[in-house]
C-alpha positions, -999 to 999 in steps of 0.1 A, spaced: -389 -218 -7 -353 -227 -17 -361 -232 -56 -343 -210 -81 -375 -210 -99 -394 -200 -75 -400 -160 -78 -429 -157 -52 -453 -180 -28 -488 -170 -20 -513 -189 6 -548 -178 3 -559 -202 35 -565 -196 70 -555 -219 97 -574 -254 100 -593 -243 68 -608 -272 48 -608 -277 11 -636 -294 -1 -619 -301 -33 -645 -289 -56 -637 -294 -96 -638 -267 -114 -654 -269 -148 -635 -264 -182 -653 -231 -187 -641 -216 -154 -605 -234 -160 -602 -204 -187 -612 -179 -157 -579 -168 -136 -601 -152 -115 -620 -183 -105 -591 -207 -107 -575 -179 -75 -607 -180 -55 -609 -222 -57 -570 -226 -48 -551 -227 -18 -522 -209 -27 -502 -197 -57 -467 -199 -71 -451 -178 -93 -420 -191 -115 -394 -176 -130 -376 -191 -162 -341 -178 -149 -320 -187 -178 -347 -208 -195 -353 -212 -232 -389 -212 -220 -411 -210 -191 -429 -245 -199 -392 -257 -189 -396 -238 -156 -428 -253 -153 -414 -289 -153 -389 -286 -135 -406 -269 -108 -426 -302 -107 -403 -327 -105 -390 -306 -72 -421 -309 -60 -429 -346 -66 -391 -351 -47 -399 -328 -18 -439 -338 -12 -432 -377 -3 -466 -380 17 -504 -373 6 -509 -342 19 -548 -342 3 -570 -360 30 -606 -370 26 -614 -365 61 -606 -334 86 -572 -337 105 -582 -337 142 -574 -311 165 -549 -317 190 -534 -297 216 -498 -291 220 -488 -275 259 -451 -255 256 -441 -257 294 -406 -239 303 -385 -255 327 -364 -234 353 
């Protein structure tokens, strides 16, 4: 990702994977290692010049909010489709 707060990306899905969207309570909110095995993915930021990371934090939101236009949370399953690459001679 091209965001200078950005240090590193993680996915932790798998292709087509749904998300049921579970809630997590406020008891396991305090547990990183159930917030990881609930989430899609992980970001970690870096204050680059920051008076603090909560500043990081925000602005890595607002670049989000600009970039992510569209829902990208559906209640129902995508459908499959099927995409054919033919090459042309």
């Amino acid at each position: 990702m091209d965001c200078e707060y950005v240090q590193s990306l993680y996915s932790f899905s798998k292709a087509l994977q749904l998300y049921p969207g579970r809630r997590i309570s406020k008891s396991e909110s305090e547990d990183l290692c159930k917030i990881l095995t609930s989430s899609v993915g992980a970001v970690i930021l870096t204050p680059k010049g920051l008076a603090v990371a909560e500043d990081a934090d925000a602005l890595f939101h607002a670049e989000l909010v600009n970039r992510l236009s569209i829902p990208w949370v559906s209640e129902n399953p995508a459908p499959r489709k099927t995409l054919a690459i033919v090459e042309g001679g």
